[in-house]
N, C-alpha and C positions, 0 to 999 in steps of 0.2 A: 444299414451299415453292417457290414462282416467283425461279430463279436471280437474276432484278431484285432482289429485295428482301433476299437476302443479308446486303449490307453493313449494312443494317439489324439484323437480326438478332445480327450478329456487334456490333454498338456496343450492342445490350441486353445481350448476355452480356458484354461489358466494364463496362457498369454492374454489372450484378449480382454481378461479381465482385469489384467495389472496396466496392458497400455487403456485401455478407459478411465482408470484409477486416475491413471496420469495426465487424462483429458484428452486420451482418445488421439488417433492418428491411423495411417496404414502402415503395416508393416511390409517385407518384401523379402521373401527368401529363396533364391536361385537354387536348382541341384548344383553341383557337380558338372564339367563337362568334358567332354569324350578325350583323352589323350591318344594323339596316335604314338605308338612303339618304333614301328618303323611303316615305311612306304603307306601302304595300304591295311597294317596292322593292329591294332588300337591293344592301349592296355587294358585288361579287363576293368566295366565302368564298376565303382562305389558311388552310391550316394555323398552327398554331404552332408557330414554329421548333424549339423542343425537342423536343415533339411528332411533328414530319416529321422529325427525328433521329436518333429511336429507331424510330421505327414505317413510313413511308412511307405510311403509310395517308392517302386524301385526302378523306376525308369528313369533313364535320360531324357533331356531338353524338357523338363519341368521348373515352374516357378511357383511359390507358394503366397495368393496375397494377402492377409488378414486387416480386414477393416474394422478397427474398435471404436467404441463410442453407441449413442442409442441402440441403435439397429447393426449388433456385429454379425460380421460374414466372415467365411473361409472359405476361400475360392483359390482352385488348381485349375493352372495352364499345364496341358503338356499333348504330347504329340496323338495327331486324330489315328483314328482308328485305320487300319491299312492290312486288307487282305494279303495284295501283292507284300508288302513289305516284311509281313508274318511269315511267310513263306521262308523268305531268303534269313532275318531276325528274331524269330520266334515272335511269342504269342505280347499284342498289346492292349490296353486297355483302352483307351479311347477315353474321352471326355465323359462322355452316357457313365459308360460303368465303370469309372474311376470315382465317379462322383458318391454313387448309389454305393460303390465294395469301400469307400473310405473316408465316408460321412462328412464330403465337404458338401457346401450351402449351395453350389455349383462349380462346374468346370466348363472349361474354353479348349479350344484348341491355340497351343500355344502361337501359332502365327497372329492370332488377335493379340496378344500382350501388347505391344507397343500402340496399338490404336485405342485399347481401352486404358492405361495406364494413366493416360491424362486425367481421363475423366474417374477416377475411382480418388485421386490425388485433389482432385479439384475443392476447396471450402476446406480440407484437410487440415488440423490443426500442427500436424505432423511429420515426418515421415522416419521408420525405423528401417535403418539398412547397415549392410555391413559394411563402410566406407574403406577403399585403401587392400581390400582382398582381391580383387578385379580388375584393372583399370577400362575393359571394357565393357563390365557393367557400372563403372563410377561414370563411364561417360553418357551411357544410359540413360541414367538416373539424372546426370545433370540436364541433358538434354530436354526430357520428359517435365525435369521441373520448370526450362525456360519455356516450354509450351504451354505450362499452366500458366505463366505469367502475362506472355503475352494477351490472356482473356482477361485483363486485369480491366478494360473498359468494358465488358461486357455483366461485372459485376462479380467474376470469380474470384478468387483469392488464393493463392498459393502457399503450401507449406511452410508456417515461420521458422520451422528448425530439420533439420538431419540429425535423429537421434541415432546412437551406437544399439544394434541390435544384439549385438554378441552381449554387451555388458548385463544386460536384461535374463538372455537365457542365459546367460553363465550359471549365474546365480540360481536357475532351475534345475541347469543339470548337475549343480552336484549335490543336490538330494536328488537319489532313487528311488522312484516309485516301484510297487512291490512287483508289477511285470519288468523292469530293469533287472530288478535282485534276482528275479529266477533267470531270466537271461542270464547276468553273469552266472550266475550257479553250474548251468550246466555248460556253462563255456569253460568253467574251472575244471569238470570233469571230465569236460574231453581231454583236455590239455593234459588229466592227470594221465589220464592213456597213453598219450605219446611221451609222457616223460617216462613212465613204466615201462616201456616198449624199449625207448633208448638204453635203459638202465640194465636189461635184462639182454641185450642186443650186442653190447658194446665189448670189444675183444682187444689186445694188443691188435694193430696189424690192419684194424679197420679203417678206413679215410674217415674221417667227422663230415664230408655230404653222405657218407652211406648212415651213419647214424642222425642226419636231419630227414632222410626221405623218411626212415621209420615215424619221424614225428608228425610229416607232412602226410603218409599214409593215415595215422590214428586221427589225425584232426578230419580229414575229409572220408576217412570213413565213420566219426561219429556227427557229422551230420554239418560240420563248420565250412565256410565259404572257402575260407582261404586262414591262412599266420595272419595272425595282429600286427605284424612286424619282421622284417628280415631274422630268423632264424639265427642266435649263437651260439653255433657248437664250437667249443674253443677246448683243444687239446695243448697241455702240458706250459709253453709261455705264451700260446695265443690266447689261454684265459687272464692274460694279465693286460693282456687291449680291451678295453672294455668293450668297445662298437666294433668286435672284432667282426666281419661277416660274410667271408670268402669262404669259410667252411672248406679248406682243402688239403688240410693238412693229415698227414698218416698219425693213428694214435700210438703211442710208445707204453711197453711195459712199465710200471713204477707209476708213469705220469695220472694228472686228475683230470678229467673233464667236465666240463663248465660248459652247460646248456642253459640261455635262456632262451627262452622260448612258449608263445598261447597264440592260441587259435582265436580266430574272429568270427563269432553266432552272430546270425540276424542284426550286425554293425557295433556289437559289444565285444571289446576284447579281453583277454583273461594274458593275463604276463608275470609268468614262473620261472623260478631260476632254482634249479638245485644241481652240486657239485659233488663227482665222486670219482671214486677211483678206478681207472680202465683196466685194471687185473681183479677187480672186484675187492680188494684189499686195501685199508690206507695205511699208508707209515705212521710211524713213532709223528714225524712234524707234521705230514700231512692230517694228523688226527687233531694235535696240540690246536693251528691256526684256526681249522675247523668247526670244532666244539667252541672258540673264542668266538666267530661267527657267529654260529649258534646261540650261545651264548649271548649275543649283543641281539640279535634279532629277537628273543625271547625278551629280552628287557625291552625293547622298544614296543612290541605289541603290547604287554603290560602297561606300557605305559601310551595307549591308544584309546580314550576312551573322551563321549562325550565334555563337552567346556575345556579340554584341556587344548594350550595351543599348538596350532599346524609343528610348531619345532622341537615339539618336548621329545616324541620321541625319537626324534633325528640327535638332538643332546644327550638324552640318555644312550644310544646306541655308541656314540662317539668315545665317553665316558668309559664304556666297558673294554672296547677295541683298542684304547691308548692304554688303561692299563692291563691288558693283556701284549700289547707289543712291549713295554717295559718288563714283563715278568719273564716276557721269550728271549728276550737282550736284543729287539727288533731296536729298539730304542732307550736312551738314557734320559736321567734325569727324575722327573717324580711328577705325578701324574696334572697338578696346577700347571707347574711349568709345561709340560708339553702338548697343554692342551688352551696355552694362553699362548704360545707360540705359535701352533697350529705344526707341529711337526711330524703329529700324527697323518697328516693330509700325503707324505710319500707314501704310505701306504693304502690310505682310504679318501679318494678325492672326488669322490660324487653323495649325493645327498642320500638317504637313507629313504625316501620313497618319491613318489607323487598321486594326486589324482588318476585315477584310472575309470571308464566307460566307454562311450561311443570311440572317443582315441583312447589308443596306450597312455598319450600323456594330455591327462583330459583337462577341460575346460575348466576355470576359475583361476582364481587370483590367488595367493599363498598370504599374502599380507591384506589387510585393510587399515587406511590411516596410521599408515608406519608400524603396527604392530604382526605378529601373525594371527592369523584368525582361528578360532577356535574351531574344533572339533564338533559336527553336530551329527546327531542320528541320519541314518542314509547315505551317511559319506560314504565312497568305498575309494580305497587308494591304495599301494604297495607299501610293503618294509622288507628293504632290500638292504641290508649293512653286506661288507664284504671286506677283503683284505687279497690284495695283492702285492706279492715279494720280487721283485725285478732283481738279478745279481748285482751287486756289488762291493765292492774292498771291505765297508764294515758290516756287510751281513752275513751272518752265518749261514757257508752252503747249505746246508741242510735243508733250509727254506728257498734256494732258488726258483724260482718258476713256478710258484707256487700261489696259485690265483683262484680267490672261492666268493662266491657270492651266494646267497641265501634270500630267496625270497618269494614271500606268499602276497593273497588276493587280500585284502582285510577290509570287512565292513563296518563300520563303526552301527552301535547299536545302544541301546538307552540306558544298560550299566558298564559296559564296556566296548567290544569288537568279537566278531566272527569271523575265523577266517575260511573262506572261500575253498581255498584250493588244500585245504588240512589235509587231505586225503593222500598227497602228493608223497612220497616216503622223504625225512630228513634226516633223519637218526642214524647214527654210524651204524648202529645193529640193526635198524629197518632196512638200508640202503645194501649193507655187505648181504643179508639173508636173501634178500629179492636177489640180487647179483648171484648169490651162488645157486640158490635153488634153479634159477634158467640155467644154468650151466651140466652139458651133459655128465 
């Protein structure tokens, strides 16, 4: 096995020891498959995050099958080996050396899946798959099951359950093992590149796509596949659309702009948002709403630490942002009241992080058992608070159009959190000195 694909390896032999725990069963994990774009065009393939999980493997029309119980196995289907087809598709591994480069127990050519699947399923206590993502491989699977059944006179026995497979790894992927953590790591620093880039880049008079190519440049020139995610460059009131992501608006003197934006390494993505001013200068308000941001984002990391739960510091964040909207006159009243109202929410209506690895918005559950769940070492997730001013009769112009979001990489750690993407500039006097120093 190719020392690379290790951590791999060791994440199947941690599934396969939890499903034997459980009394054993097969599990079943499909790639990905090919979208076409248009006619004869496909969009470029990703794996399936589960998928790239367990396996590394990067090719299409793969299936991953793991047999737990006495004697575990980890067997890949996927496509044979083809001169011709290398030619026209580049280079493939074939069964042989996919086996040997990625330390499964063997491999097939994926045309055998459906004929052996019966038999691997067969006496099975089990079966883990990921029901309701597919419908044509739910029909698959049902099918394959009614084939085990049918040997029910020959003495075979079929599957008593369909367990949920996602539910299982869920729960694996959001502790990071320490090759995860340096993936994201240098996925944070590429990202910190292209934020650098745009920051030092960015002019009155520029379109916001000519400030995403810079971003889209730095990521695939430090080494990233492709964005973790549509790209937003959001000038002046397009930062106050959140999922803004036509990027084609001209930037205006005065106005902020509001990038977020990370790059995708080896299927991990890294997702940064930092807001600044496109004359390199912020105003008197644009500075106030700002440092409140700031502000709230710094209390919320503080308050990101082991045992503490998934919402504390989504409430501590909230806390600081309502009353800073009462001190700017965004809002009246006093800080119980508008925050037992929720009237803070015209201004700040999405959460204050999530989960973040293989997706942007990664796997797990926020709650367990009606509560949220705590914080544990290896977490890694965003804190993103932000404040958006939309005009109207009782807001003061001064804040019109005025849309900021702040947010870093954060990985929880055994006395507190590390953030990821620190490196990124936030600081009014880090953000304006990069700004002016590129400037002739």
């Amino acid at each position: 096995m190719n020392p690379l694909f290790a951590p791999f390896h060791a994440r199947r032999q941690r599934l396969l020891d939890t499903l034997t725990a459980r009394g054993g069963g097969v599990a079943i994990i499909p790639t990905a498959v090919e979208v076409a774009r248009n006619r004869d065009t496909h969009y470029p393939f990703r794996p399936d995050s589960y998928f790239h999980y367990l396996s590394g493997f990067p090719e299409p029309e793969a299936v991953l099958v793991l047999v737990a119980g006495d004697t575990p196995r980890s067997l890949l289907f996927c496509r044979d080996k083809s001169i011709e087809r290398e030619i026209w598709d580049g280079f493939r591994y074939g069964p042989d050396a996919a086996a040997d480069e990625f330390g499964f127990d063997d491999a097939f050519p994926v045309g055998e899946l459906d004929a052996q699947l019966s038999t691997l399923l067969a006496n099975q206590p089990a079966v883990y798959f990921a029901l309701g993502h597919d419908t044509a491989w739910d029909k698959r699977l049902v099918d394959t099951l009614n084939q085990v059944r049918e040997q029910v006179r020959t003495g075979i026995t079929a599957p008593a359950s369909v367990q949920d497979l996602h539910a299982v790894l869920d729960e694996m992927r959001l502790i990071k093992d320490a090759h995860e953590v340096l993936t994201m790591r240098r996925a944070a620093a590429i990202s910190d590149v292209g934020h650098r880039r745009a920051m030092q880049v960015t002019r009155p008079g520029l379109h916001e796509y000519e400030v995403e190519a810079e971003l889209l440049h730095a990521f695939r020139q430090g080494g990233a596949q492709s964005p973790a995610y549509p790209s937003i460059v959001a000038g002046g009131a397009n930062a106050c659309v959140l999922h803004y992501v036509s990027n084609a608006g001209c930037l205006a003197d005065g106005e902020l702009l509001l990038i977020d934006a990370g790059c995708e390494l080896d299927g991990y993505a890294s997702d940064i948002t930092r807001t600044f001013p496109v004359n390199g200068r912020f105003s008197g308000p644009q500075r106030d709403v700002y440092q409140l941001v700031l502000a709230a984002q710094q209390a919320a990391i503080d308050a990101t630490a082991p045992g503490v739960g998934w919402n504390a510091p989504h409430d501590t964040a909230v806390a600081v942002l309502a009353q800073g909207m009462l001190d700017l006159g965004l809002l009246t009243g006093t800080l119980d009241g508008v925050l037992e109202s929720g009237d803070y929410r015209r201004f700040y209506m999405h959460r204050t992080g999530h989960w973040l690895g293989l997706d942007v918005h990664d796997a797990g559950d926020y709650k367990r058992d009606g509560d949220w769940r705590p914080l544990r070492e290896g977490m890694t997730l965003t804190v993103e608070p932000g404040c958006y001013i939309r005009p109207a009769d009782d807001v003061p112009e001064a804040f019109w159009n005025i849309g900021i979001r702040i947010e870093d990489d954060v990985l929880v750690t055994t006395d507190g959190c590390d953030i990821l993407s620190a490196a990124t500039p936030k600081s009014i006097d880090d953000i304006e000195a990069l700004m002016r120093d590129a400037r002739p």
